[in-house]
MIDOSE-1310 file (N, C-alpha, C; in nm, 2 decimals, decimal comma, always signed):
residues 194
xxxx	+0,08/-0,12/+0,00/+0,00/+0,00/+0,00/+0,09/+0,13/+0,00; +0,21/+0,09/+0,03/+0,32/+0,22/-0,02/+0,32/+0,30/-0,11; +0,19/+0,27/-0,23/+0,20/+0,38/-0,33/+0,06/+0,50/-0,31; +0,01/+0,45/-0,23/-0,10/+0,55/-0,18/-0,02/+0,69/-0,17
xxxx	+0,13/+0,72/-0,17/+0,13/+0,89/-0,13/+0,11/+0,93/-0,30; +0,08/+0,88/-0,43/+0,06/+0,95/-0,53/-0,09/+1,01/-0,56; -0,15/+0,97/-0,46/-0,31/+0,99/-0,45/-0,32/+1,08/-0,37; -0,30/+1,23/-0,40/-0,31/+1,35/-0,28/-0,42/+1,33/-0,21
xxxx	-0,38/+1,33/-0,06/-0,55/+1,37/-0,05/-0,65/+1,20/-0,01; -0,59/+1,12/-0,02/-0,67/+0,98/-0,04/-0,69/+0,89/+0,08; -0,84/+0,89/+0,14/-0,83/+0,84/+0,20/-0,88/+0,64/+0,20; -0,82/+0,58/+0,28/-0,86/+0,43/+0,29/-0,98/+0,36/+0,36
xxxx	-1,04/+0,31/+0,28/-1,15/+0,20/+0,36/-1,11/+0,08/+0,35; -1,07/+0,04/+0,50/-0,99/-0,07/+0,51/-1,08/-0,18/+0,60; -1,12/-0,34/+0,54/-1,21/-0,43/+0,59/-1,15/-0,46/+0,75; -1,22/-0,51/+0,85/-1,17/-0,50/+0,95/-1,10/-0,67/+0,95
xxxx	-1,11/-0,70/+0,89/-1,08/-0,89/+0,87/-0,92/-0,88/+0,79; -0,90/-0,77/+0,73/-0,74/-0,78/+0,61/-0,64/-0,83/+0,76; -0,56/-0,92/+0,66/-0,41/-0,93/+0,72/-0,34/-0,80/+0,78; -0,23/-0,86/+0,88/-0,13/-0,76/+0,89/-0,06/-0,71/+0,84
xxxx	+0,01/-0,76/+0,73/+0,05/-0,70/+0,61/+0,01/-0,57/+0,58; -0,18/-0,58/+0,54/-0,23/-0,48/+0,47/-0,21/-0,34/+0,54; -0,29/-0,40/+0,67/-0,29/-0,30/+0,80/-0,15/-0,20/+0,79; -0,05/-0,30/+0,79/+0,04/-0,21/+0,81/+0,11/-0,13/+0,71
xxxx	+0,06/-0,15/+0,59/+0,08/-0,09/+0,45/-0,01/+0,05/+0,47; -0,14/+0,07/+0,53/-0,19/+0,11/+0,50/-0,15/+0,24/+0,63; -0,12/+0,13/+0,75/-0,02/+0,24/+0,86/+0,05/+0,34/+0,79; +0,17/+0,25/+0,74/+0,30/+0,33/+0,68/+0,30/+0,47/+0,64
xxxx	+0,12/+0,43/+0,53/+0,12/+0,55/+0,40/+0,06/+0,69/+0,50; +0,01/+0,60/+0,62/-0,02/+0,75/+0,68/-0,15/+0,86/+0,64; -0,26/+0,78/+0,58/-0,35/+0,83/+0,48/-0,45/+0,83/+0,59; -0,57/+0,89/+0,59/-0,71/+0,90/+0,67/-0,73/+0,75/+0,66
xxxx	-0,76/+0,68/+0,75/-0,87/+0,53/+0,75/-0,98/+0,56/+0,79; -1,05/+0,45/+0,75/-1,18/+0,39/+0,79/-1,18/+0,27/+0,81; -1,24/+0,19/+0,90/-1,22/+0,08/+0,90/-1,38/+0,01/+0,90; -1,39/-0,08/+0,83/-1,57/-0,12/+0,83/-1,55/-0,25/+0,85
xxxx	-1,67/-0,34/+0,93/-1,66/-0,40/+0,95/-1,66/-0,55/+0,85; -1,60/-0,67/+0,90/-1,57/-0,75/+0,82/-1,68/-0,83/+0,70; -1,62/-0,79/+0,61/-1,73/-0,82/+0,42/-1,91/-0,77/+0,45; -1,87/-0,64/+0,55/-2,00/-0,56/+0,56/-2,04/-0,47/+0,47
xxxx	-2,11/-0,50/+0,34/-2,13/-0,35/+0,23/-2,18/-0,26/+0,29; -2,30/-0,29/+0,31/-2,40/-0,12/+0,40/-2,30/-0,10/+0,51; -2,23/-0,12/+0,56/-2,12/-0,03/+0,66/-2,02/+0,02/+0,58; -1,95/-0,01/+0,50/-1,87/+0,00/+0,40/-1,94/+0,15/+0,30
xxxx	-2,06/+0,13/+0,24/-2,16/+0,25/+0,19/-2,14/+0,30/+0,29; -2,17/+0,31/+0,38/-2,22/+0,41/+0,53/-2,10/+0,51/+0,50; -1,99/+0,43/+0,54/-1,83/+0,51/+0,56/-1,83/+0,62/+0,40; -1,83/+0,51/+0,33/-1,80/+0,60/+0,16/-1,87/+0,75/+0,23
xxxx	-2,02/+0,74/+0,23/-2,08/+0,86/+0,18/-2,05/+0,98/+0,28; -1,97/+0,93/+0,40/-1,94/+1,01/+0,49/-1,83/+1,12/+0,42; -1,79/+1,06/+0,29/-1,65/+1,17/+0,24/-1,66/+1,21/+0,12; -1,62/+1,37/+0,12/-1,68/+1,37/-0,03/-1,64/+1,36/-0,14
xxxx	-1,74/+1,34/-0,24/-1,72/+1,31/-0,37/-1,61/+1,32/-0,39; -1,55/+1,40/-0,39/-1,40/+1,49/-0,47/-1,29/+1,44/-0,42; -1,29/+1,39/-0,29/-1,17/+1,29/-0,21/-1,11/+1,15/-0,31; -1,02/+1,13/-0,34/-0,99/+1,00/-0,39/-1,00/+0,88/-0,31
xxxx	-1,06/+0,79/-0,30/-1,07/+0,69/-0,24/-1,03/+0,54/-0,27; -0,99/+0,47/-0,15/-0,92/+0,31/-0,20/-1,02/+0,21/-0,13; -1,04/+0,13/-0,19/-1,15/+0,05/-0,05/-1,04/-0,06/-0,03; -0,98/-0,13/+0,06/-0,89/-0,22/+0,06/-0,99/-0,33/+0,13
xxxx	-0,97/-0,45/+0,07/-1,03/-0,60/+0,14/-0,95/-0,73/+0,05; -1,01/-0,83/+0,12/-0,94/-0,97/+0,09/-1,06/-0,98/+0,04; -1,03/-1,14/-0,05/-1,18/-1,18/-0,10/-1,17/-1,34/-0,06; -1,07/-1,39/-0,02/-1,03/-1,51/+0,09/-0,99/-1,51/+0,21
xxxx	-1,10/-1,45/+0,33/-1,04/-1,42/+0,44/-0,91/-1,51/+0,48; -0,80/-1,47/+0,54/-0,69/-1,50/+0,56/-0,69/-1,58/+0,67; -0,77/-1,60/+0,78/-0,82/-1,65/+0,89/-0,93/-1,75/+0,91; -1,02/-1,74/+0,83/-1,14/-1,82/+0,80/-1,22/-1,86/+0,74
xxxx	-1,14/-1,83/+0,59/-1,17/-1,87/+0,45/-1,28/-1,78/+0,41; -1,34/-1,72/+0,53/-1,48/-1,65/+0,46/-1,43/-1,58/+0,30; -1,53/-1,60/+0,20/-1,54/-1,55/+0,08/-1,60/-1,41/+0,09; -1,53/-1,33/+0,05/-1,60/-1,18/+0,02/-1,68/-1,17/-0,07
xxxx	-1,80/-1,09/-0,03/-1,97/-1,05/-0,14/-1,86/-0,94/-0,28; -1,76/-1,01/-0,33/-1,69/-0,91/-0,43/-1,78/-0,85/-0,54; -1,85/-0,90/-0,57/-1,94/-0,84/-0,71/-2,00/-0,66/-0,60; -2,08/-0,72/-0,49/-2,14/-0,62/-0,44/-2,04/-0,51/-0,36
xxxx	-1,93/-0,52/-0,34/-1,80/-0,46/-0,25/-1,76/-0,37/-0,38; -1,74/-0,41/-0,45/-1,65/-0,34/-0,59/-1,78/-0,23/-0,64; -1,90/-0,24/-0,63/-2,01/-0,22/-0,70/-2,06/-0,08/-0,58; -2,03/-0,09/-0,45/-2,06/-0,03/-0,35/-1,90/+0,11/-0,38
xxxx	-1,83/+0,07/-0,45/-1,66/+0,12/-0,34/-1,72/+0,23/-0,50; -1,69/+0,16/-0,63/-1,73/+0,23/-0,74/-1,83/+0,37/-0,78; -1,96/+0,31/-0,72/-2,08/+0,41/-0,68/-2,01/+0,56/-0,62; -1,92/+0,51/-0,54/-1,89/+0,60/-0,45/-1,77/+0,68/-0,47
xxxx	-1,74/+0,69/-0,59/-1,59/+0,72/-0,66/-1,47/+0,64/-0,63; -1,43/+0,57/-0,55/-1,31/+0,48/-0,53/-1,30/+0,35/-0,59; -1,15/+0,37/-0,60/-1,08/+0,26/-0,68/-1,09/+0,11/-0,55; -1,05/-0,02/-0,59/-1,06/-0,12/-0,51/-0,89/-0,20/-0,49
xxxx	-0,84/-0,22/-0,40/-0,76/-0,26/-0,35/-0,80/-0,40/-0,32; -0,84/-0,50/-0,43/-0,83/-0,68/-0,40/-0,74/-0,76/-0,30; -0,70/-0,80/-0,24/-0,63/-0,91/-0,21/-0,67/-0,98/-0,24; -0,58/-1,09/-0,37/-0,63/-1,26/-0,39/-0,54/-1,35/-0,35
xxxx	-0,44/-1,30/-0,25/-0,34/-1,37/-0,19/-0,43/-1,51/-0,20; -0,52/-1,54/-0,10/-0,60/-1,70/-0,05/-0,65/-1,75/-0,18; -0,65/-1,71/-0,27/-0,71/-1,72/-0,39/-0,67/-1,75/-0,49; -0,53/-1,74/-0,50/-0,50/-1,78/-0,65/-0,43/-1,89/-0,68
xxxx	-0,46/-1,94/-0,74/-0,47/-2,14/-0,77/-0,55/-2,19/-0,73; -0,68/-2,15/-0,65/-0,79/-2,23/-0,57/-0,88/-2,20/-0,71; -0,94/-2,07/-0,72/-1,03/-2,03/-0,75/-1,10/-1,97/-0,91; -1,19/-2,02/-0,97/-1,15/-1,96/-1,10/-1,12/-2,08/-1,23
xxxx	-1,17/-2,08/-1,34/-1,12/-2,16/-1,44/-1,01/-2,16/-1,44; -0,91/-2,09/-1,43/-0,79/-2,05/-1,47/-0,66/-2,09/-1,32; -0,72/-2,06/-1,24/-0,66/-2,04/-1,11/-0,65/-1,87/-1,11; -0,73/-1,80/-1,12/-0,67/-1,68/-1,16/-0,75/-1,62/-0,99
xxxx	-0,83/-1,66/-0,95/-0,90/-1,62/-0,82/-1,04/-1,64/-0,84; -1,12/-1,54/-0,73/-1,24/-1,54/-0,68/-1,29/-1,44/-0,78; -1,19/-1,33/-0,84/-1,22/-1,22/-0,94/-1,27/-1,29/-1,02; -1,20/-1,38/-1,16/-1,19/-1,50/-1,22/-1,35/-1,61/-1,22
xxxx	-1,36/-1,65/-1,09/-1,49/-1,73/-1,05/-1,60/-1,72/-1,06; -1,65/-1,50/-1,04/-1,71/-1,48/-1,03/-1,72/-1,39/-1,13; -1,63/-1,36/-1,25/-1,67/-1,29/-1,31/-1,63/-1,13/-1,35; -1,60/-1,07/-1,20/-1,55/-0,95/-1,17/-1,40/-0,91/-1,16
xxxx	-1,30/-0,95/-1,29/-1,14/-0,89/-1,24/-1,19/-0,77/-1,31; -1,27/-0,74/-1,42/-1,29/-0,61/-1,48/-1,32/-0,49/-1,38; -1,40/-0,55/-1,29/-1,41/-0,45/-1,18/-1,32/-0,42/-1,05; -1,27/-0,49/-1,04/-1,10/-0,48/-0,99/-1,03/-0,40/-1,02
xxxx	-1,00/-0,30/-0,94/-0,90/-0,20/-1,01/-0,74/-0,26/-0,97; -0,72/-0,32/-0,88/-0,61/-0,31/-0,79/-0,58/-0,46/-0,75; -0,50/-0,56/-0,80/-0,50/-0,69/-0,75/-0,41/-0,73/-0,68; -0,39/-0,78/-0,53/-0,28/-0,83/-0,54/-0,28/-0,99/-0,51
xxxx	-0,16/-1,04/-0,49/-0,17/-1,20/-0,51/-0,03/-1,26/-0,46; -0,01/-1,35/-0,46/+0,15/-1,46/-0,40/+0,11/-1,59/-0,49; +0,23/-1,61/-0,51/+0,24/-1,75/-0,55/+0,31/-1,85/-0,42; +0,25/-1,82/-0,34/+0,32/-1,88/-0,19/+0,44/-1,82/-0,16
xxxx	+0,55/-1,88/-0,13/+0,66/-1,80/-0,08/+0,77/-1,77/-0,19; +0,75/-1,78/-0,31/+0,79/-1,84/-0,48/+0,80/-1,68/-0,49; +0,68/-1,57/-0,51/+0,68/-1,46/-0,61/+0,56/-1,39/-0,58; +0,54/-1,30/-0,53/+0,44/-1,23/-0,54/+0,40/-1,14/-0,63
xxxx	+0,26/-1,06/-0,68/+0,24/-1,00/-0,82/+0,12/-0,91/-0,74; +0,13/-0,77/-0,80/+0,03/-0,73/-0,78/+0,02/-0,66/-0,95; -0,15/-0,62/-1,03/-0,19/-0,58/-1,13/-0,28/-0,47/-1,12; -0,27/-0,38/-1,21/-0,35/-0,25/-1,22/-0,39/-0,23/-1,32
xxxx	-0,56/-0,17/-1,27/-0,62/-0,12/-1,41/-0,58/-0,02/-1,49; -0,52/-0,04/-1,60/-0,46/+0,08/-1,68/-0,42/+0,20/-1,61; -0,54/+0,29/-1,59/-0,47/+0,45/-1,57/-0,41/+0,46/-1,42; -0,41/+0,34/-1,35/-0,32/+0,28/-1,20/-0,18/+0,28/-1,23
xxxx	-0,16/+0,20/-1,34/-0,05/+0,09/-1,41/+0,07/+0,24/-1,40; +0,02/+0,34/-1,52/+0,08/+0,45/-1,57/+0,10/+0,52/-1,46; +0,05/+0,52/-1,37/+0,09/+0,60/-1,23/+0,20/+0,56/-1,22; +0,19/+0,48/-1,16/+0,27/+0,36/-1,09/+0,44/+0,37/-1,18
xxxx	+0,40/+0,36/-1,28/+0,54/+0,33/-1,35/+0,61/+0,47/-1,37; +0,51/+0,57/-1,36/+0,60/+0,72/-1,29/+0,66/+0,70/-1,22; +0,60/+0,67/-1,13/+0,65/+0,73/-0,96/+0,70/+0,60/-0,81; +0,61/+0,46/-0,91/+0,71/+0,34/-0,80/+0,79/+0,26/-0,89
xxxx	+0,87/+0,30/-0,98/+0,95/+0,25/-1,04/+1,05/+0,11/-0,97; +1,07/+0,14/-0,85/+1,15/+0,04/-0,80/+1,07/-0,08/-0,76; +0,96/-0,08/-0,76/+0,82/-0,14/-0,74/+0,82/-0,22/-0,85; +0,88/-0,20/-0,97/+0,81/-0,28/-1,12/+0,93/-0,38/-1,13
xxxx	+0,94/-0,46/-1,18/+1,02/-0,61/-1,21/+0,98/-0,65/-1,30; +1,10/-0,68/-1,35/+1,05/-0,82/-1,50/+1,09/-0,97/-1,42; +0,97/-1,07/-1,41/+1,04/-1,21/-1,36/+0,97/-1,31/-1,44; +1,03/-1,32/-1,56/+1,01/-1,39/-1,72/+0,96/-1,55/-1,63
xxxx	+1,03/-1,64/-1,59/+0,98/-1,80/-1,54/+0,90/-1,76/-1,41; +0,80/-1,89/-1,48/+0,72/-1,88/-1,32/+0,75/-2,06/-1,32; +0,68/-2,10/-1,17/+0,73/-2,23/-1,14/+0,67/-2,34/-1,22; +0,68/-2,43/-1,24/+0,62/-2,52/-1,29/+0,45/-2,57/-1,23
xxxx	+0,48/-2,56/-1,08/+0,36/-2,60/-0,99/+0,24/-2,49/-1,04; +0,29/-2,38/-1,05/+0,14/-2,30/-1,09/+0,14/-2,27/-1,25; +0,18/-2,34/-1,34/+0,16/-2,38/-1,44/+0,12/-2,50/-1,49; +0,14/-2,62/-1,41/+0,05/-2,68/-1,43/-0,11/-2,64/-1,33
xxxx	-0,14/-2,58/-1,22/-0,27/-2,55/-1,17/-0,34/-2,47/-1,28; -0,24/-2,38/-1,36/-0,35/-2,32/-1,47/-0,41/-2,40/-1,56; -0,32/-2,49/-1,60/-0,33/-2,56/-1,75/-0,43/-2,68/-1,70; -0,46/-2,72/-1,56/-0,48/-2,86/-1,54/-0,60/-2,81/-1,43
xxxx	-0,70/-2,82/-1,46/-0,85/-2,82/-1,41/-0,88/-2,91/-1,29; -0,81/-3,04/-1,32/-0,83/-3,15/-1,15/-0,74/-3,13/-1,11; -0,62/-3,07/-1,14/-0,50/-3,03/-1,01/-0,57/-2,94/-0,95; -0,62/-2,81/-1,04/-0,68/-2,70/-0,88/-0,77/-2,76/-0,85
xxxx	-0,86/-2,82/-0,87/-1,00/-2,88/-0,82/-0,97/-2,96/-0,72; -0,84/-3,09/-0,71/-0,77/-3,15/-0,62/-0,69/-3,07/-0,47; -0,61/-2,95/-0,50/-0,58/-2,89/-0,45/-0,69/-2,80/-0,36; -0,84/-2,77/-0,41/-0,91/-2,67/-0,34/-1,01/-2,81/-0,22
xxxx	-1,00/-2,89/-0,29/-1,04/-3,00/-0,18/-0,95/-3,07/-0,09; -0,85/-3,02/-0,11/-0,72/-3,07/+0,00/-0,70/-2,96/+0,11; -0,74/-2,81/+0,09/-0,77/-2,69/+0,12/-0,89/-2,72/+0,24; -0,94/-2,70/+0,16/-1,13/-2,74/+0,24/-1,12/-2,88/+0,35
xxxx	-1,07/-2,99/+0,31/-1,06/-3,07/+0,42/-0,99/-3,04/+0,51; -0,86/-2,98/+0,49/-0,75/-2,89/+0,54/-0,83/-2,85/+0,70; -0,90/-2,72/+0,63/-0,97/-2,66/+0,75/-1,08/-2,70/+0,79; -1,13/-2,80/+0,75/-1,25/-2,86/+0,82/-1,20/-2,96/+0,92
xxxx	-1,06/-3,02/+0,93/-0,99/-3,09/+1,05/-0,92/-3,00/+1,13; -0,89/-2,88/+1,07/-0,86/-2,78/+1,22/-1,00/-2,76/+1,26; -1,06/-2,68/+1,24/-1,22/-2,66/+1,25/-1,30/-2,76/+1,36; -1,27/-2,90/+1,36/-1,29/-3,03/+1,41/-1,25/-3,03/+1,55
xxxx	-1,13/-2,96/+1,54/-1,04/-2,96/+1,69/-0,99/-2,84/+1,76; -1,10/-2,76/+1,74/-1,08/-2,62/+1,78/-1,22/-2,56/+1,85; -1,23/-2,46/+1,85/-1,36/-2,37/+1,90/-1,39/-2,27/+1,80; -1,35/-2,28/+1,64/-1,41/-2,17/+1,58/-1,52/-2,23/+1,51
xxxx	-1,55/-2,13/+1,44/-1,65/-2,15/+1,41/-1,68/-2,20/+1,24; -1,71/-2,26/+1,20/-1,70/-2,30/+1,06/-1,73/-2,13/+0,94; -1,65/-2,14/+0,85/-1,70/-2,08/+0,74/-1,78/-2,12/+0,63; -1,89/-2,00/+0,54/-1,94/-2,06/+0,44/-1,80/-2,09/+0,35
xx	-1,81/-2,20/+0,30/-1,70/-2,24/+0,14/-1,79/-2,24/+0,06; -1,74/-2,18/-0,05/-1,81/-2,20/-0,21/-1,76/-2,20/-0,25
Protein backbone atom coordinates (compact mmCIF):
# COMPACT_ATOMS: atom_id res chain seq x y z
CA UNK A 1 0.00 0.00 0.00
CA UNK A 2 3.16 2.24 -0.22
CA UNK A 3 2.00 3.76 -3.30
CA UNK A 4 -1.04 5.53 -1.83
CA UNK A 5 1.34 8.90 -1.29
CA UNK A 6 0.57 9.47 -5.28
CA UNK A 7 -3.09 9.90 -4.52
CA UNK A 8 -3.10 13.53 -2.84
CA UNK A 9 -5.55 13.66 -0.45
CA UNK A 10 -6.68 9.79 -0.37
CA UNK A 11 -8.28 8.35 1.95
CA UNK A 12 -8.56 4.29 2.92
CA UNK A 13 -11.50 1.99 3.64
CA UNK A 14 -9.92 -0.67 5.11
CA UNK A 15 -12.05 -4.28 5.87
CA UNK A 16 -11.72 -5.02 9.45
CA UNK A 17 -10.79 -8.87 8.65
CA UNK A 18 -7.36 -7.76 6.08
CA UNK A 19 -4.11 -9.29 7.24
CA UNK A 20 -1.29 -7.58 8.86
CA UNK A 21 0.45 -6.98 6.13
CA UNK A 22 -2.27 -4.80 4.71
CA UNK A 23 -2.94 -3.01 8.03
CA UNK A 24 0.44 -2.12 8.15
CA UNK A 25 0.80 -0.94 4.48
CA UNK A 26 -1.94 1.07 5.00
CA UNK A 27 -0.21 2.43 8.62
CA UNK A 28 2.99 3.30 6.84
CA UNK A 29 1.22 5.48 3.99
CA UNK A 30 -0.22 7.50 6.79
CA UNK A 31 -3.50 8.33 4.76
CA UNK A 32 -7.11 9.00 6.69
CA UNK A 33 -8.72 5.31 7.48
CA UNK A 34 -11.78 3.94 7.88
CA UNK A 35 -12.24 0.76 8.95
CA UNK A 36 -15.71 -1.18 8.26
CA UNK A 37 -16.56 -3.96 9.48
CA UNK A 38 -15.72 -7.50 8.22
CA UNK A 39 -17.29 -8.19 4.22
CA UNK A 40 -20.02 -5.63 5.61
CA UNK A 41 -21.27 -3.48 2.27
CA UNK A 42 -23.96 -1.24 3.95
CA UNK A 43 -21.20 -0.25 6.55
CA UNK A 44 -18.68 0.04 4.03
CA UNK A 45 -21.58 2.45 1.93
CA UNK A 46 -22.25 4.11 5.32
CA UNK A 47 -18.31 5.13 5.61
CA UNK A 48 -17.97 6.02 1.57
CA UNK A 49 -20.84 8.64 1.85
CA UNK A 50 -19.37 10.11 4.86
CA UNK A 51 -16.51 11.71 2.41
CA UNK A 52 -16.83 13.68 -0.34
CA UNK A 53 -17.20 13.11 -3.73
CA UNK A 54 -13.97 14.92 -4.74
CA UNK A 55 -11.68 12.91 -2.10
CA UNK A 56 -9.86 10.04 -3.94
CA UNK A 57 -10.73 6.87 -2.36
CA UNK A 58 -9.15 3.14 -2.01
CA UNK A 59 -11.53 0.47 -0.48
CA UNK A 60 -8.93 -2.23 0.62
CA UNK A 61 -10.29 -6.02 1.39
CA UNK A 62 -9.44 -9.73 0.94
CA UNK A 63 -11.85 -11.76 -0.98
CA UNK A 64 -10.33 -15.13 0.92
CA UNK A 65 -10.39 -14.19 4.39
CA UNK A 66 -6.88 -15.05 5.60
CA UNK A 67 -8.16 -16.51 8.89
CA UNK A 68 -11.43 -18.20 8.02
CA UNK A 69 -11.67 -18.69 4.54
CA UNK A 70 -14.78 -16.52 4.56
CA UNK A 71 -15.35 -15.54 0.80
CA UNK A 72 -16.04 -11.78 0.18
CA UNK A 73 -19.65 -10.46 -1.39
CA UNK A 74 -16.86 -9.10 -4.31
CA UNK A 75 -19.43 -8.36 -7.11
CA UNK A 76 -21.36 -6.25 -4.44
CA UNK A 77 -18.03 -4.61 -2.47
CA UNK A 78 -16.51 -3.40 -5.91
CA UNK A 79 -20.06 -2.17 -6.98
CA UNK A 80 -20.60 -0.27 -3.54
CA UNK A 81 -16.64 1.18 -3.38
CA UNK A 82 -17.27 2.32 -7.40
CA UNK A 83 -20.82 4.13 -6.84
CA UNK A 84 -18.91 5.98 -4.46
CA UNK A 85 -15.88 7.16 -6.62
CA UNK A 86 -13.07 4.79 -5.26
CA UNK A 87 -10.82 2.62 -6.75
CA UNK A 88 -10.57 -1.23 -5.12
CA UNK A 89 -7.57 -2.60 -3.55
CA UNK A 90 -8.33 -6.84 -4.03
CA UNK A 91 -6.29 -9.08 -2.13
CA UNK A 92 -6.27 -12.56 -3.91
CA UNK A 93 -3.44 -13.66 -1.93
CA UNK A 94 -5.95 -16.95 -0.49
CA UNK A 95 -7.11 -17.24 -3.86
CA UNK A 96 -5.03 -17.79 -6.53
CA UNK A 97 -4.70 -21.39 -7.69
CA UNK A 98 -7.90 -22.26 -5.67
CA UNK A 99 -10.34 -20.33 -7.47
CA UNK A 100 -11.45 -19.57 -10.98
CA UNK A 101 -11.23 -21.62 -14.44
CA UNK A 102 -7.86 -20.47 -14.68
CA UNK A 103 -6.57 -20.36 -11.06
CA UNK A 104 -6.74 -16.78 -11.56
CA UNK A 105 -8.97 -16.21 -8.21
CA UNK A 106 -12.38 -15.44 -6.82
CA UNK A 107 -12.18 -12.24 -9.44
CA UNK A 108 -11.93 -15.02 -12.21
CA UNK A 109 -14.86 -17.26 -10.51
CA UNK A 110 -17.13 -14.76 -10.27
CA UNK A 111 -16.71 -12.88 -13.09
CA UNK A 112 -15.48 -9.48 -11.67
CA UNK A 113 -11.41 -8.92 -12.43
CA UNK A 114 -12.85 -6.06 -14.84
CA UNK A 115 -14.08 -4.50 -11.75
CA UNK A 116 -11.05 -4.79 -9.87
CA UNK A 117 -8.98 -2.02 -10.05
CA UNK A 118 -6.05 -3.09 -7.89
CA UNK A 119 -5.03 -6.94 -7.48
CA UNK A 120 -2.78 -8.28 -5.39
CA UNK A 121 -1.73 -12.03 -5.11
CA UNK A 122 1.54 -14.62 -4.00
CA UNK A 123 2.42 -17.49 -5.45
CA UNK A 124 3.19 -18.81 -1.90
CA UNK A 125 6.65 -18.04 -0.77
CA UNK A 126 7.91 -18.40 -4.82
CA UNK A 127 6.78 -14.58 -6.09
CA UNK A 128 4.36 -12.26 -5.39
CA UNK A 129 2.35 -9.97 -8.15
CA UNK A 130 0.28 -7.26 -7.85
CA UNK A 131 -1.95 -5.79 -11.31
CA UNK A 132 -3.51 -2.51 -12.16
CA UNK A 133 -6.19 -1.15 -14.09
CA UNK A 134 -4.61 0.77 -16.77
CA UNK A 135 -4.74 4.51 -15.71
CA UNK A 136 -3.17 2.76 -12.03
CA UNK A 137 -0.51 0.85 -14.10
CA UNK A 138 0.83 4.52 -15.65
CA UNK A 139 0.89 6.04 -12.33
CA UNK A 140 2.70 3.64 -10.86
CA UNK A 141 5.43 3.31 -13.54
CA UNK A 142 6.00 7.23 -12.86
CA UNK A 143 6.51 7.28 -9.60
CA UNK A 144 7.09 3.36 -8.00
CA UNK A 145 9.48 2.53 -10.41
CA UNK A 146 11.50 0.37 -7.98
CA UNK A 147 8.20 -1.40 -7.44
CA UNK A 148 8.14 -2.77 -11.23
CA UNK A 149 10.16 -6.14 -12.07
CA UNK A 150 10.54 -8.19 -14.99
CA UNK A 151 10.42 -12.08 -13.60
CA UNK A 152 10.12 -13.86 -17.22
CA UNK A 153 9.83 -18.01 -15.38
CA UNK A 154 7.19 -18.81 -13.24
CA UNK A 155 7.27 -22.34 -11.39
CA UNK A 156 6.15 -25.15 -12.93
CA UNK A 157 3.64 -25.95 -9.91
CA UNK A 158 1.44 -23.00 -10.93
CA UNK A 159 1.64 -23.78 -14.42
CA UNK A 160 0.53 -26.83 -14.25
CA UNK A 161 -2.73 -25.49 -11.68
CA UNK A 162 -3.49 -23.22 -14.74
CA UNK A 163 -3.35 -25.60 -17.45
CA UNK A 164 -4.80 -28.55 -15.38
CA UNK A 165 -8.46 -28.21 -14.12
CA UNK A 166 -8.31 -31.53 -11.55
CA UNK A 167 -4.95 -30.34 -10.13
CA UNK A 168 -6.84 -27.02 -8.79
CA UNK A 169 -9.96 -28.81 -8.17
CA UNK A 170 -7.74 -31.55 -6.15
CA UNK A 171 -5.77 -28.89 -4.49
CA UNK A 172 -9.08 -26.71 -3.37
CA UNK A 173 -10.39 -29.95 -1.76
CA UNK A 174 -7.23 -30.67 -0.02
CA UNK A 175 -7.68 -26.90 1.22
CA UNK A 176 -11.29 -27.39 2.43
CA UNK A 177 -10.58 -30.73 4.24
CA UNK A 178 -7.46 -28.94 5.37
CA UNK A 179 -9.72 -26.64 7.45
CA UNK A 180 -12.46 -28.60 8.23
CA UNK A 181 -9.90 -30.91 10.50
CA UNK A 182 -8.64 -27.84 12.22
CA UNK A 183 -12.18 -26.64 12.55
CA UNK A 184 -12.89 -30.30 14.11
CA UNK A 185 -10.41 -29.60 16.90
CA UNK A 186 -10.76 -26.16 17.76
CA UNK A 187 -13.63 -23.69 19.00
CA UNK A 188 -14.08 -21.74 15.81
CA UNK A 189 -16.53 -21.47 14.10
CA UNK A 190 -16.99 -23.00 10.58
CA UNK A 191 -17.04 -20.78 7.39
CA UNK A 192 -19.35 -20.60 4.35
CA UNK A 193 -16.95 -22.38 1.40
CA UNK A 194 -18.13 -22.02 -2.05
Amino acid sequence: MNFLFMFQGCHVFSDAGNHASMIQGIRNSRVPKHIFRHNDVDHLAELLSKVASNVPKIVAFETVHSMTGAVCPLEEMCAVAHEHGALTFVDEVHAVGLYGEHGAGIGERDGQLENMDIISGTLGKYRSLICFATQVKVCCYSFVYGFISYLPDWPDFYITLKQNTSARVELTLNCHSFQSCILCHSQATPCEIR
